[in-house]
N, C-alpha and C positions, 0 to 999 in steps of 0.2 A: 094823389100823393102830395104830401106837404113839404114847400121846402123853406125852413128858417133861416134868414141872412143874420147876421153879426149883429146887427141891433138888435133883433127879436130874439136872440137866444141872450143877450146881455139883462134884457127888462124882464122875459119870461122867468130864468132860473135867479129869481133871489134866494139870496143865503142862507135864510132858515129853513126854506121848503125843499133846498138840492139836498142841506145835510140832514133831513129827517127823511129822505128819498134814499139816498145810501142808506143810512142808519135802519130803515126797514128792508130794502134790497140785504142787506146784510144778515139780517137777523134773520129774514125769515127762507132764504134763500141758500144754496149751494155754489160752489166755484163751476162757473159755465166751460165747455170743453174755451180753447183757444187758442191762437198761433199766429205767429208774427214773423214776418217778413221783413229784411231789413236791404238797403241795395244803396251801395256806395259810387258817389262818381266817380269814374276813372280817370279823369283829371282832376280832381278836386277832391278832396276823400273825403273833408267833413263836411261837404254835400253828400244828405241823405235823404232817401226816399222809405218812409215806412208804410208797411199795413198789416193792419192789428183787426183780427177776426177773431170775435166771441157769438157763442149759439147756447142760451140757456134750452134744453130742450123742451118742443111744445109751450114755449115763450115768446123770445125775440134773437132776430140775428143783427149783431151790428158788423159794420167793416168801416175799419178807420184808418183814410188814408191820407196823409201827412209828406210833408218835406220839409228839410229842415234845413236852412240853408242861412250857416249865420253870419254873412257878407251879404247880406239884404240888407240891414239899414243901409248902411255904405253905397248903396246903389244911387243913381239919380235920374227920376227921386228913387227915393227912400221904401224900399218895401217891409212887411213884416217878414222877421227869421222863419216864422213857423205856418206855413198857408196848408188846407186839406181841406175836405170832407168828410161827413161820418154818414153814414147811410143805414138807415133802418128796417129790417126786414120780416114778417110775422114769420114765427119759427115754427110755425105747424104746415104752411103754404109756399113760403118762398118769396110771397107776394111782397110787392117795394111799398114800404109804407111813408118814409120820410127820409127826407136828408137836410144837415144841417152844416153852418159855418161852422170847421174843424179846429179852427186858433181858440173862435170865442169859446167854443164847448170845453177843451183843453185848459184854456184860462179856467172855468167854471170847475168842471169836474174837483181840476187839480188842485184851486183852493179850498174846494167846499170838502174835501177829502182828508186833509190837513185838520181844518174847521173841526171834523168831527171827532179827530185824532186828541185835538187839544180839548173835546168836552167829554173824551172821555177819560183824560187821565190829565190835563190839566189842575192847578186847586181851582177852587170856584171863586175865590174872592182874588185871583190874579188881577193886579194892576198895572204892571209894566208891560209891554207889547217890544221888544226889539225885532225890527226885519230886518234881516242883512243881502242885501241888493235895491237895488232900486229899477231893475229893468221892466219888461209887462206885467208880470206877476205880481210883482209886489204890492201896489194897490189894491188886490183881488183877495191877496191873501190878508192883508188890512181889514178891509171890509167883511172877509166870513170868520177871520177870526173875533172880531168885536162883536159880530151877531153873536156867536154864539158867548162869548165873555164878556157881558155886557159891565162889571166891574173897572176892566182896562178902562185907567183915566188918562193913561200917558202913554203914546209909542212912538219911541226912537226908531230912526233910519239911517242907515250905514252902507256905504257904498265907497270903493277902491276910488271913485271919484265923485270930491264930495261934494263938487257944485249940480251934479246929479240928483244925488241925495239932496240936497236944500230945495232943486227946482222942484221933487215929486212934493217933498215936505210941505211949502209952500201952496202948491197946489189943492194939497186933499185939507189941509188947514181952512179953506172954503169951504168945508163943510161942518166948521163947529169943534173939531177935535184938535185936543192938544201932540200935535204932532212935530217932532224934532228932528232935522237931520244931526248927528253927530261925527265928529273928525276919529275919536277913539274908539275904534271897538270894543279892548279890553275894557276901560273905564263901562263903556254900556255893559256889558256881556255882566258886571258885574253886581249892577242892577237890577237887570231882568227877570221876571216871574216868567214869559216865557220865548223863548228866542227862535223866531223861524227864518230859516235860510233859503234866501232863492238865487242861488248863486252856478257862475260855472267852473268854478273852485277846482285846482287842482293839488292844493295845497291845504291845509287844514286853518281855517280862519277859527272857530272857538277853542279857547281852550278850558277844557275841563277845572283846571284848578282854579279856576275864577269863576264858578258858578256858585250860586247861593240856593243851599237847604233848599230843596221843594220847586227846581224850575225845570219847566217843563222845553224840552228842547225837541223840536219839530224839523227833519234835515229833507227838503224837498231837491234839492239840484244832486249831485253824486251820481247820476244815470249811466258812468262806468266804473270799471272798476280802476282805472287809473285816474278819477277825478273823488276829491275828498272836502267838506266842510268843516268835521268835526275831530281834534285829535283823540287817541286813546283814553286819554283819559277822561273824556265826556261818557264813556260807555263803561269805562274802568268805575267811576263813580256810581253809577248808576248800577252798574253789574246785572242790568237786564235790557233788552231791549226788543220793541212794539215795531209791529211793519202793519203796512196797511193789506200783504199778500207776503206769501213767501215763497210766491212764483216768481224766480230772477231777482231774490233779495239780495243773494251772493252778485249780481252783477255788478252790485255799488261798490264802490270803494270806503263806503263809510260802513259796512256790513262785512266786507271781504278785508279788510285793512284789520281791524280788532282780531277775526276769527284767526288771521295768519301769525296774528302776533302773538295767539293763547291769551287771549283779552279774555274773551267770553268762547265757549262751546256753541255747536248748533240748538241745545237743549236751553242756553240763555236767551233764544230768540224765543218768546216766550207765549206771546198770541197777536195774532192778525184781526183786521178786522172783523171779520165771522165769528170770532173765539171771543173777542171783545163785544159784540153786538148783538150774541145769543147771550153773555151772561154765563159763560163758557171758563172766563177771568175775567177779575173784578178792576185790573189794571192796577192803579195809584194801590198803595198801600198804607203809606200815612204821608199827611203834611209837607213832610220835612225828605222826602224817597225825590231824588233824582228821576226824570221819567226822560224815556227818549223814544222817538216815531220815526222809524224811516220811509217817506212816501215814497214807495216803489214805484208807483201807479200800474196801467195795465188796461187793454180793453175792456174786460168786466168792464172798468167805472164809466168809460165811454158808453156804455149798453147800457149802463142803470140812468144816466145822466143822460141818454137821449132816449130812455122810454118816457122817463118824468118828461120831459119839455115833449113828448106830444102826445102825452095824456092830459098835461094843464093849458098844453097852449093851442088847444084845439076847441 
């Protein structure tokens, strides 16, 4: 049995071969049974313990097991919010085939899922890149969104603190890109071709009426339904809106917030990735159409995202 540390799942899964690995897990495959386990501490509530079991049948079984615990920087030292395991299983035998670092794969899956979200209904000549956070993610999702929209000549960064944002700025700026932190968000939001959010927002940071014709808005943080990135009228505009599953779509609050407010019907959610990746919906519809993704996530991607990393990295 193999097992990959955080390095070796950071250098194995680059960004153009996780999101052509979804993108065919998707296309040529079905939603695996799955079930998820969630266990709160009882002195601490938002310490949390997950695990996320998916079994394509006569395939693979993955179980992904997580904690989330986001009074870890704050610790001394310093830990990461998000530490687990994902464990890989042949789904004909049982037998243990691999296990890998659960942060980095999460990191991976969760941008390169986004990644795939914005090539398929991004425009293709987008030049603006807005991310709004600057926490672990946001570099990840930098780097699979530029794989796949190799156009992006410019991407802003926006964070509630902005010497944050300047330090990541600064940083990924070492490697050749024009990269900005910014103090305005509206001002950015209003530039953007396309704006992805990795935030824990409970409040709506974009607003719709500051977007421009044809930007594609990518909403990854919202993981309840009492937390929010985007107000009504980014969905209002758009008047459709793309999930990567629409298993626990309604849990978001960026999905459950519109449908209470008779924004959009269940019928506006419109296709998932399966629907989108057979060819099922064509997505984008012209140029100038408002598009918007809500990354639900979900085991599945943990199971397509650790078969690819020990099929190539073996």
């Amino acid at each position: 049995m193999r097992h990959f540390d955080a390095e070796q799942v950071h250098r194995v899964l680059d960004y153009p071969g996780l999101v052509e690995a979804l993108r065919t897990a998707h296309r040529s495959g079905a939603m695996p049974q799955m079930h998820v386990t969630v266990l709160s501490d009882s002195e601490k509530e938002e310490n949390k313990f997950v695990s996320l079991l998916s079994w394509a049948a006569g395939d693979v079984i993955a179980v992904k097991m997580v904690g989330v615990f986001p009074g870890n920087p704050g610790l001394s030292p310093p830990q990461a919010s998000v530490q687990g395991l994902v464990a890989l299983f042949n789904g004909k035998t049982g037998g243990a085939l691999a296990t890998c670092d659960g942060a980095a794969l999460t990191f991976r899956k969760t941008a390169a899922d986004s990644a795939l979200g914005v090539d398929l209904l991004a425009n293709p000549d987008a030049e603006v890149l807005l991310v709004v956070g600057a926490g672990g993610l946001a570099p990840h999702v930098i780097e699979a969104h530029t794989s796949v929209r190799p156009a992006i000549r410019k991407v802003l960064i926006w964070n509630r603190n902005f010497a944050k944002a300047e330090a990541l700025a600064s940083e990924l700026r070492k490697g050749g890109r024009e990269i900005s932190a910014v103090s305005v968000l509206d001002d950015a939001v209003a530039q953007a071709d396309i704006i992805s959010c990795v935030t824990m927002a409970t409040e709506p940071l974009i607003r719709g009426a500051l977007l421009r014709p044809g930007t594609h808005v990518d909403l990854i943080g919202a993981y309840t339904p009492e937390m929010r990135e985007a107000d009504n009228d980014v969905v209002r505009r758009a008047g459709r809106l793309f999930v990567d599953t629409r298993n626990n779509s309604e849990g978001s609050g960026d999905v459950a917030g519109p449908l209470a407010a008779g924004i959009i019907t269940r019928t506006d959610i419109v296709a998932d990735l399966f629907e989108l990746c057979s060819g099922l919906n064509t997505g984008r519809r012209s140029p100038e159409e408002i598009t918007v993704y809500k990354n639900v996530g979900g085991g599945h991607l943990d199971m397509f995202a650790a078969k690819h990393l020990l099929a190539i990295g073996t």
